[in-house]
TORKOL-4160 file (C-alpha; in steps of 0.2 Angstrom, whole numbers, padded with zeros to 4 digits, m for minus):
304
<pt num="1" X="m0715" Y="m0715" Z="m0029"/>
<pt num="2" X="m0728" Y="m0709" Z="m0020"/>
<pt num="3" X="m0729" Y="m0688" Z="m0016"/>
<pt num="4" X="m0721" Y="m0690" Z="0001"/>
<pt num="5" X="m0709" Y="m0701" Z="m0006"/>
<pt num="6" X="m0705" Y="m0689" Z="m0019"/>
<pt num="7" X="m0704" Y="m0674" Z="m0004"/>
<pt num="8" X="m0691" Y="m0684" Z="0008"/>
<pt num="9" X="m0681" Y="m0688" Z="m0009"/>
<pt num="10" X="m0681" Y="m0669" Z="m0013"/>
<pt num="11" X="m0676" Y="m0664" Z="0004"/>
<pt num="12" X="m0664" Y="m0677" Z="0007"/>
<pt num="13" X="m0655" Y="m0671" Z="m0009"/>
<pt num="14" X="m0657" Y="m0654" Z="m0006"/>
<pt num="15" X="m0652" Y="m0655" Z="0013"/>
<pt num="16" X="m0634" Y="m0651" Z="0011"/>
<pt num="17" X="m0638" Y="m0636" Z="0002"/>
<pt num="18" X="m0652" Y="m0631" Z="0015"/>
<pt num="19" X="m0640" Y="m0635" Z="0030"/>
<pt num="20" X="m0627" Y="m0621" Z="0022"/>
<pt num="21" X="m0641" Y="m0607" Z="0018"/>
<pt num="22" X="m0647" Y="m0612" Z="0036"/>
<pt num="23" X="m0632" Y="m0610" Z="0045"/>
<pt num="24" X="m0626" Y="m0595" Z="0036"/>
<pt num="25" X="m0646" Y="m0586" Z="0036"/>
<pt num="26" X="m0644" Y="m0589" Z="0054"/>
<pt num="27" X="m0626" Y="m0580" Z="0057"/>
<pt num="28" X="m0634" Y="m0566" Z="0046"/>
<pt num="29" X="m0649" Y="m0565" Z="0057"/>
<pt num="30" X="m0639" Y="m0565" Z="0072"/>
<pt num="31" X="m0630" Y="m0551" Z="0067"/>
<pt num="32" X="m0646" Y="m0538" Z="0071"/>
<pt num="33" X="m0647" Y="m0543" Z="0089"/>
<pt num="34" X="m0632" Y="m0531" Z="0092"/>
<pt num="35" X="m0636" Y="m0518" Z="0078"/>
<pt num="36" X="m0650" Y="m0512" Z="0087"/>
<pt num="37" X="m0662" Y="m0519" Z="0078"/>
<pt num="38" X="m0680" Y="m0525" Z="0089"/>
<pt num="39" X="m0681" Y="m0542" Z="0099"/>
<pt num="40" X="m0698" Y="m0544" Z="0090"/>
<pt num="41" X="m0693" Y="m0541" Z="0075"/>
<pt num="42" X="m0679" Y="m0553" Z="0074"/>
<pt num="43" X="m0691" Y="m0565" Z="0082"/>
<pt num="44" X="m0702" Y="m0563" Z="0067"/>
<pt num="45" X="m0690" Y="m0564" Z="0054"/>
<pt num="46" X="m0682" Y="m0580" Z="0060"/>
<pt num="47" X="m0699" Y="m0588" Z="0061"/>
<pt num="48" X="m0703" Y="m0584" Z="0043"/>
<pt num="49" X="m0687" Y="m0587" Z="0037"/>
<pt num="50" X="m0680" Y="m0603" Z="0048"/>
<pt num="51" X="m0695" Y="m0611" Z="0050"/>
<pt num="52" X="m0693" Y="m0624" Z="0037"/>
<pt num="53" X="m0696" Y="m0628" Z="0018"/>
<pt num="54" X="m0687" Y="m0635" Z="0005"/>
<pt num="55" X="m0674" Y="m0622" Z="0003"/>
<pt num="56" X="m0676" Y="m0626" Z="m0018"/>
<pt num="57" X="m0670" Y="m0608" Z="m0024"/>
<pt num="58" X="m0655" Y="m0604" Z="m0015"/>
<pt num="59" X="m0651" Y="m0624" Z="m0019"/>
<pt num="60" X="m0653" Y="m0619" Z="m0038"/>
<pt num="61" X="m0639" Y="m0606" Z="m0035"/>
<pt num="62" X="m0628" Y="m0618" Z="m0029"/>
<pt num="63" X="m0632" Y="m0631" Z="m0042"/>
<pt num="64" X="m0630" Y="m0618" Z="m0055"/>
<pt num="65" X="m0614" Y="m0613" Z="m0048"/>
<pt num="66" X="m0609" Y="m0633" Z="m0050"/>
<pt num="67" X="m0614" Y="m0635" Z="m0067"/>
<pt num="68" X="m0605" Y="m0619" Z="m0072"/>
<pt num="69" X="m0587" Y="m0624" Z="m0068"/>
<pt num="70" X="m0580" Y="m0633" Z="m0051"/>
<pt num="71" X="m0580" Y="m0623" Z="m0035"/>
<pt num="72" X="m0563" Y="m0619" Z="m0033"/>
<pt num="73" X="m0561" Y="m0609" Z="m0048"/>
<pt num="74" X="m0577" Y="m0598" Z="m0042"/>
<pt num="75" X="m0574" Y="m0580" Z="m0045"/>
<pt num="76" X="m0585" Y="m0578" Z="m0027"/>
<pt num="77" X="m0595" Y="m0590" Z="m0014"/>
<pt num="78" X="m0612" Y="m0591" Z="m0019"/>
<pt num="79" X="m0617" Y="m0592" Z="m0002"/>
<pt num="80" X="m0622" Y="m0575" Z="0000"/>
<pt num="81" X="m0630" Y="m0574" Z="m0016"/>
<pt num="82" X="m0641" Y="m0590" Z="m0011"/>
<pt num="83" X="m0646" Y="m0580" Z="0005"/>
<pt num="84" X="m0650" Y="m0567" Z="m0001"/>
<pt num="85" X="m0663" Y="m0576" Z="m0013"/>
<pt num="86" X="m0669" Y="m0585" Z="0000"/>
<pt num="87" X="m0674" Y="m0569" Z="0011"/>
<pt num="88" X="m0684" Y="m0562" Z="m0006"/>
<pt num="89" X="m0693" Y="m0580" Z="m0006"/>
<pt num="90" X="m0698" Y="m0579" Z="0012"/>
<pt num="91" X="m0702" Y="m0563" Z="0013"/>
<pt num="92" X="m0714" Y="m0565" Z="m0002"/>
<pt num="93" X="m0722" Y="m0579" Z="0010"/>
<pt num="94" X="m0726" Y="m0567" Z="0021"/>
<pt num="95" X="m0733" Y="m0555" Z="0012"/>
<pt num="96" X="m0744" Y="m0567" Z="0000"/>
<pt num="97" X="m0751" Y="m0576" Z="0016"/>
<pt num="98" X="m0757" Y="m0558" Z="0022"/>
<pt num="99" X="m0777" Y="m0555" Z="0023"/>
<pt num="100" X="m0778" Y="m0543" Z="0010"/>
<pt num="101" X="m0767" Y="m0556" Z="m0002"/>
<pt num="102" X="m0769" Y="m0574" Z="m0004"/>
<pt num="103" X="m0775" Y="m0573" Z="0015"/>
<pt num="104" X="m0768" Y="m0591" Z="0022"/>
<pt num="105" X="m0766" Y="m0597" Z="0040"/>
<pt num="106" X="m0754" Y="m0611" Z="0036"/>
<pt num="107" X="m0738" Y="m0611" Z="0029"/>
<pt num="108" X="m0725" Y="m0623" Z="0030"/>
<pt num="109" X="m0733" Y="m0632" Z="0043"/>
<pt num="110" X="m0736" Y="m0619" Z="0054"/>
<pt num="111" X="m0746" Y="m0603" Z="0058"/>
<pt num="112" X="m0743" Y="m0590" Z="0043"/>
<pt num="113" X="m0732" Y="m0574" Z="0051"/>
<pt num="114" X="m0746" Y="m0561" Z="0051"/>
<pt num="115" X="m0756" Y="m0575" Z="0062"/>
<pt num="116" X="m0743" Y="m0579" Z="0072"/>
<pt num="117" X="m0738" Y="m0561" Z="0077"/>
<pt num="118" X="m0750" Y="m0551" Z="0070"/>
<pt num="119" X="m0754" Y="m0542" Z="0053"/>
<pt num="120" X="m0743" Y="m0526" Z="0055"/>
<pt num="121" X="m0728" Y="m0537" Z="0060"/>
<pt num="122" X="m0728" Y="m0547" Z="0049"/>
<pt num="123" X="m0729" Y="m0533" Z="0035"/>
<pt num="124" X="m0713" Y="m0525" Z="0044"/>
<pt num="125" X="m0706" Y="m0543" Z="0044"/>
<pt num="126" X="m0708" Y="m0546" Z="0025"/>
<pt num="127" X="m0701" Y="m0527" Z="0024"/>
<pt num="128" X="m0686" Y="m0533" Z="0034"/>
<pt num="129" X="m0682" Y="m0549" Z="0025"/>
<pt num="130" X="m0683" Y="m0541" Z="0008"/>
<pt num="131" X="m0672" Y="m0524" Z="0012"/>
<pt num="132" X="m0660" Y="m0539" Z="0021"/>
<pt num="133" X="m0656" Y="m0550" Z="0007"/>
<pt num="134" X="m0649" Y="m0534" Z="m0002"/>
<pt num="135" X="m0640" Y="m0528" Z="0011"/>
<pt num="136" X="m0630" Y="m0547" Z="0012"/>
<pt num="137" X="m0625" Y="m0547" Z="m0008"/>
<pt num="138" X="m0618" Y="m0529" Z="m0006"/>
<pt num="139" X="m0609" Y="m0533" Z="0010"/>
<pt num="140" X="m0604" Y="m0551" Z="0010"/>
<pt num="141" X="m0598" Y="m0554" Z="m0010"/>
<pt num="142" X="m0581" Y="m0549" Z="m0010"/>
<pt num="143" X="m0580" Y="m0541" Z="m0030"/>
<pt num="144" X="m0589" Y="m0528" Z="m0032"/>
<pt num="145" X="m0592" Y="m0529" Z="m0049"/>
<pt num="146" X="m0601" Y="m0546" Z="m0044"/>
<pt num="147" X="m0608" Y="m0539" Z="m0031"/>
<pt num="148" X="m0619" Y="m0527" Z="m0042"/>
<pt num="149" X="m0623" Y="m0540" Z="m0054"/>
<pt num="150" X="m0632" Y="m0551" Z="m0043"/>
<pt num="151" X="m0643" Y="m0534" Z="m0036"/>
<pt num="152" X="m0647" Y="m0533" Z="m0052"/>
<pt num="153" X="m0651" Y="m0550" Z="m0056"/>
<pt num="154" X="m0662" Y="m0550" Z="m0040"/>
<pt num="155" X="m0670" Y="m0535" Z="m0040"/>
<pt num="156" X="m0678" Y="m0539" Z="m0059"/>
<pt num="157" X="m0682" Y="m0558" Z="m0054"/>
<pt num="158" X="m0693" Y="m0549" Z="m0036"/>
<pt num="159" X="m0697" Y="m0533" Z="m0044"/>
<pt num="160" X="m0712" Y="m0523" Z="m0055"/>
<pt num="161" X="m0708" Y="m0533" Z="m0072"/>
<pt num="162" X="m0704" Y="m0552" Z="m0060"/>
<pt num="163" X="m0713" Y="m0560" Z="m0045"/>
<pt num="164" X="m0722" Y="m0542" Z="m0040"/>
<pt num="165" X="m0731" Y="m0541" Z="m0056"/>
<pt num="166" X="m0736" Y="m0559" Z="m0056"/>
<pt num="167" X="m0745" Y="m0557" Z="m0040"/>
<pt num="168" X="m0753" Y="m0543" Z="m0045"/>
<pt num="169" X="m0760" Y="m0551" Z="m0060"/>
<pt num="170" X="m0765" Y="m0567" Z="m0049"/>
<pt num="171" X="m0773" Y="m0557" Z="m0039"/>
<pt num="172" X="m0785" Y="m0549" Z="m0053"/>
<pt num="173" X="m0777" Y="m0530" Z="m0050"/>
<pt num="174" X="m0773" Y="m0528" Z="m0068"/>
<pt num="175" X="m0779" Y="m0534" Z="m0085"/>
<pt num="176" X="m0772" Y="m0551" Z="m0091"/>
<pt num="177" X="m0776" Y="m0560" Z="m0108"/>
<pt num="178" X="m0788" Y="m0575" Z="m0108"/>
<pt num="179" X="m0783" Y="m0593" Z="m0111"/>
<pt num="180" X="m0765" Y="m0597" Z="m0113"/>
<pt num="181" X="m0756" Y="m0581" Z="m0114"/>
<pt num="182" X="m0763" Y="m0577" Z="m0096"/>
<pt num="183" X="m0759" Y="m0592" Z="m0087"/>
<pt num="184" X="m0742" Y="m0591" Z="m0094"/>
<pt num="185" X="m0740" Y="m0569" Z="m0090"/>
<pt num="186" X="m0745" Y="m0576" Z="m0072"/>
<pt num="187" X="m0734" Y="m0591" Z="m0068"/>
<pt num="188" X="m0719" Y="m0583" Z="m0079"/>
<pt num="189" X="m0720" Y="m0569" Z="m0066"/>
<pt num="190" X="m0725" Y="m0576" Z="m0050"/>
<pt num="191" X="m0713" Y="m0590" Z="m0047"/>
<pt num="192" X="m0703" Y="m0592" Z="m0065"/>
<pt num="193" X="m0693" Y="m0576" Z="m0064"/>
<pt num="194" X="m0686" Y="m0581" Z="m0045"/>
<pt num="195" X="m0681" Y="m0596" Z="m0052"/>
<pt num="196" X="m0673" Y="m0590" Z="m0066"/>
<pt num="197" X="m0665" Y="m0579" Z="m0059"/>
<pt num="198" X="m0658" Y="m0589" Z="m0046"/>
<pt num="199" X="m0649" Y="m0599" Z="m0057"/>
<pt num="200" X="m0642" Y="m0585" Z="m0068"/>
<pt num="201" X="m0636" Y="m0578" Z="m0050"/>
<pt num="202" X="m0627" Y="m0594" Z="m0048"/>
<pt num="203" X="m0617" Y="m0595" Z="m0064"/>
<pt num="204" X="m0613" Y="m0577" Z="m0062"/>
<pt num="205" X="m0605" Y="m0585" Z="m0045"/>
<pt num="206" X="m0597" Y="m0596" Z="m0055"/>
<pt num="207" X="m0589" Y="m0586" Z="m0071"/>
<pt num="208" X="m0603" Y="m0589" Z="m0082"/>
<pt num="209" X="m0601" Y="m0581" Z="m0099"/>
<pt num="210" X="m0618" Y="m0574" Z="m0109"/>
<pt num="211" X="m0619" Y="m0588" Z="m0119"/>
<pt num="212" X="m0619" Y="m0598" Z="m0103"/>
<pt num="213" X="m0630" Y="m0587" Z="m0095"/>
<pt num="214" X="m0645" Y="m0587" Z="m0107"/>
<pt num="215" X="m0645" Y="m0606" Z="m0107"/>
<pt num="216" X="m0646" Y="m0606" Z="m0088"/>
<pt num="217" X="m0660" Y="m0594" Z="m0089"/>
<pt num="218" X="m0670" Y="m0602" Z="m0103"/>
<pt num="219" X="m0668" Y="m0618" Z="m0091"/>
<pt num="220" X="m0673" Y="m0607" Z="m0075"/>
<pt num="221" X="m0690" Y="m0602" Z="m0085"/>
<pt num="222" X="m0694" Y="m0620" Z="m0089"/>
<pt num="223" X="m0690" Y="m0627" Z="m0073"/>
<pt num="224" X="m0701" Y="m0612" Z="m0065"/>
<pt num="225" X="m0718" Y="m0616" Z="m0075"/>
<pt num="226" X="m0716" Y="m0634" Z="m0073"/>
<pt num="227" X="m0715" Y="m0629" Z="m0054"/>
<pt num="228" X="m0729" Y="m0620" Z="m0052"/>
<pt num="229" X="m0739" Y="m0628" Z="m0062"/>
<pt num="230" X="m0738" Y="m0645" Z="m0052"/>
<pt num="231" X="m0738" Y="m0630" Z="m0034"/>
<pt num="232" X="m0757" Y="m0629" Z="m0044"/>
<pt num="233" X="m0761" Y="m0646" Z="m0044"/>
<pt num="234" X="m0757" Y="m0650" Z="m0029"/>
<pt num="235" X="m0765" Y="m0637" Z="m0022"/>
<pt num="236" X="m0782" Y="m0645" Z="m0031"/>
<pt num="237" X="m0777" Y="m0666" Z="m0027"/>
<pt num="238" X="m0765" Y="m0663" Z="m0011"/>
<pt num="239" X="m0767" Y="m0660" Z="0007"/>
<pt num="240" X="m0761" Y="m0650" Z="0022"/>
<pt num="241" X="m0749" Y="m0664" Z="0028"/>
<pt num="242" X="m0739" Y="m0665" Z="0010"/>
<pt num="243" X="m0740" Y="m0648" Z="0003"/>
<pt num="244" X="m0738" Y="m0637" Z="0019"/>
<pt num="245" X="m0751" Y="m0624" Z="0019"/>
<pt num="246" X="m0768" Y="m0625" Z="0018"/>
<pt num="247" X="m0776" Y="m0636" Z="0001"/>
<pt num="248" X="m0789" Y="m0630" Z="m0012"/>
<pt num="249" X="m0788" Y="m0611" Z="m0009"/>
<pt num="250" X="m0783" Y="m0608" Z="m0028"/>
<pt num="251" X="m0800" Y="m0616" Z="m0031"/>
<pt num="252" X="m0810" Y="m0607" Z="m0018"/>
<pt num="253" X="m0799" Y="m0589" Z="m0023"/>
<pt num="254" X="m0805" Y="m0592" Z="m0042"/>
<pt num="255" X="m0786" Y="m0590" Z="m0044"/>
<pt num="256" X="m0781" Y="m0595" Z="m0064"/>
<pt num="257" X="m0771" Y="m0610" Z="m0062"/>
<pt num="258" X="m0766" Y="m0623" Z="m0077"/>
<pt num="259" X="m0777" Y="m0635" Z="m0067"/>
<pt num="260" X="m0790" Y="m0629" Z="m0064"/>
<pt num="261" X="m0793" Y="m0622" Z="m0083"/>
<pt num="262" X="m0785" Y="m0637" Z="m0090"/>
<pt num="263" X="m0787" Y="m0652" Z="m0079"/>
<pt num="264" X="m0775" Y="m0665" Z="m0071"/>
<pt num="265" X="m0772" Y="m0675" Z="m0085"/>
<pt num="266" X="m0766" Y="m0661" Z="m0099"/>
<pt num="267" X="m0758" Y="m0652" Z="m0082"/>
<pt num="268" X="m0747" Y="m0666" Z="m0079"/>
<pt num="269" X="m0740" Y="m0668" Z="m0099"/>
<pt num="270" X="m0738" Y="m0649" Z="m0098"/>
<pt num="271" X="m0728" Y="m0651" Z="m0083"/>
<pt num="272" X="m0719" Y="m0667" Z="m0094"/>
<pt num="273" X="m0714" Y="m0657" Z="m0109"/>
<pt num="274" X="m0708" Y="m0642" Z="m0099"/>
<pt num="275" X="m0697" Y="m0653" Z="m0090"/>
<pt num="276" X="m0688" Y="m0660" Z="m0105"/>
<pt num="277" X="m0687" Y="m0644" Z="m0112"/>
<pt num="278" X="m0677" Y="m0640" Z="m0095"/>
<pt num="279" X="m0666" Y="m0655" Z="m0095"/>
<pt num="280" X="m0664" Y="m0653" Z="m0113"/>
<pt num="281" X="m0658" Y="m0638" Z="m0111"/>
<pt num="282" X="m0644" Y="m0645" Z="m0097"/>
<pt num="283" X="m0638" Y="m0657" Z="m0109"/>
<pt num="284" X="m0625" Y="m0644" Z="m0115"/>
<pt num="285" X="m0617" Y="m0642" Z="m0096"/>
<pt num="286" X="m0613" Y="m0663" Z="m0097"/>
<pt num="287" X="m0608" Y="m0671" Z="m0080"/>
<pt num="288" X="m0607" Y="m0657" Z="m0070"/>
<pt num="289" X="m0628" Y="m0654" Z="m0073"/>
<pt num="290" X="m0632" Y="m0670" Z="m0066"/>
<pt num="291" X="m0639" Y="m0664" Z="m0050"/>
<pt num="292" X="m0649" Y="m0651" Z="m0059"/>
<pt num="293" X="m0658" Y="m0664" Z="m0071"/>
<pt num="294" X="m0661" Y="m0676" Z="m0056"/>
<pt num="295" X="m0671" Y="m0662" Z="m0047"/>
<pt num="296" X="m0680" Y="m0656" Z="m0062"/>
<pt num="297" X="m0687" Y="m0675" Z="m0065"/>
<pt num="298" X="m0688" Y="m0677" Z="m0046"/>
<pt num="299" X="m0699" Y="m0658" Z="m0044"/>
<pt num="300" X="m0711" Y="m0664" Z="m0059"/>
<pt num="301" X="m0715" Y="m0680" Z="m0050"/>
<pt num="302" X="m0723" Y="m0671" Z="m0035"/>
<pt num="303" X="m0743" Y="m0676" Z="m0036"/>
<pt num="304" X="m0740" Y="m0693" Z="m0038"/>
């Protein structure tokens, strides 16, 4: 397959998934035009978060959920849950795309937020989406006790210790340990912990027990480096039309990416051994996982 070919066959597997978080992101969204909430404002934050993509980790809620136990035996909907993720996701857009971050004009296609409606707004809009997805898991899962669990989840896979610590260390704000263990403190941080914890947040959905929990999250770890790691070489061997936003900034950042300290070649068989790891990893959930190990093969094929 060639990398488009790999993109529509990703999209078209997760469109189901997008098309449910779509419709429901858009009820939620729609809600503020009656709480009082700024015509700007919900302007902005339906252009950063309805404005396309992939849709992957609220689908990996979803897909967790599936391989945890059949739908109608589902303590809650993970619907909410997969929304909620998704707000965190594209309000972390927004605020890496900034001038005084990774400083982007292009994302998904389209003009970054803080270009298309200025830098303040778009800091108020990432602000909005992230306090947003929170609001959505304590309002809209119906047990509580759930409820909590999956602000919890969330709040560690976006917080200090998860994807806000990875960008700091991208970014070159603290110290990080050469080679290696730096890569991996980066990429474990900046796009593995979402991951990871979107899958956990969807077996919780689901009735997932600890044991069950800790293989879905060992599985969301693998399935993250393997992602962002091929995000980094395609961001040095892709361009605009197949990857979005704007190509070779990681390069011209000196950003600390696998490929560019390791090269295409031992890239793409780290990318390999991280996804049978993953799918290894999946065996134990049988049938039920076969979605999951058909998007962790289809995720790792991406540069081709």
């Amino acid at each position: 397959m060639t990398v488009l070919s790999v993109a529509n066959h990703i999209e078209q597997m997760l469109r189901p998934y997008a098309e449910a978080v779509n419709t429901a992101t858009e009820t939620v969204l729609s809600d503020q035009a009656s709480a009082g909430v700024p015509a700007t404002l919900i302007e902005a934050m339906r252009y950063a978060s309805l404005n396309g993509g992939k849709r992957l980790r609220p689908a990996l809620v979803m897909l967790s959920a599936e391989a945890v136990a059949d739908s109608n035996s589902w303590p809650v909907d993970p619907i909410p849950a997969a929304v909620a993720v998704e707000l965190v996701h594209c309000y972390s857009l927004v605020h890496d795309d900034l001038p005084a971050m990774d400083d982007d004009t292009l994302r998904r296609g389209k003009p970054t937020c803080h270009v298309q409606f200025g830098e303040a707004m778009a800091i108020l809009t990432g602000d909005a989406l992230l306090t947003r997805a929170f609001e959505v898991i304590s309002r809209d899962v119906a047990d509580p006790y759930i409820s909590v669990r999956l602000i919890c989840e969330l709040a560690a896979a976006a917080g200090p210790e998860g994807m806000i610590a990875g960008q700091v260390a991208d970014m070159g704000l603290c110290e990080v340990p050469q080679g290696a263990a730096g890569r991996k403190y980066i990429h474990l941080r900046k796009t593995a912990a979402l991951l990871r914890g979107a899958v956990r947040m969807g077996g919780i959905c689901a009735g997932a027990d600890e044991q069950t929990l800790d293989a879905l999250g060992r599985f969301g770890v693998n399935i993250g480096l393997a992602f962002q790691i091929a995000d980094d070489l395609l961001d040095a061997v892709g361009s605009a039309r197949t990857i979005g936003k704007t190509p070779g900034k990681d390069a011209r950042s000196g950003k600390r990416t696998y490929a560019g300290e390791l090269g295409a070649d031992r890239t793409r068989r780290l990318v390999a051994e991280l996804t049978a790891q993953a799918n290894s990893i999946l065996e134990t959930f049988g049938q039920r996982a076969e979605k999951l190990r058909e998007l962790t093969d289809l995720l790792a094929r991406r540069d081709r």
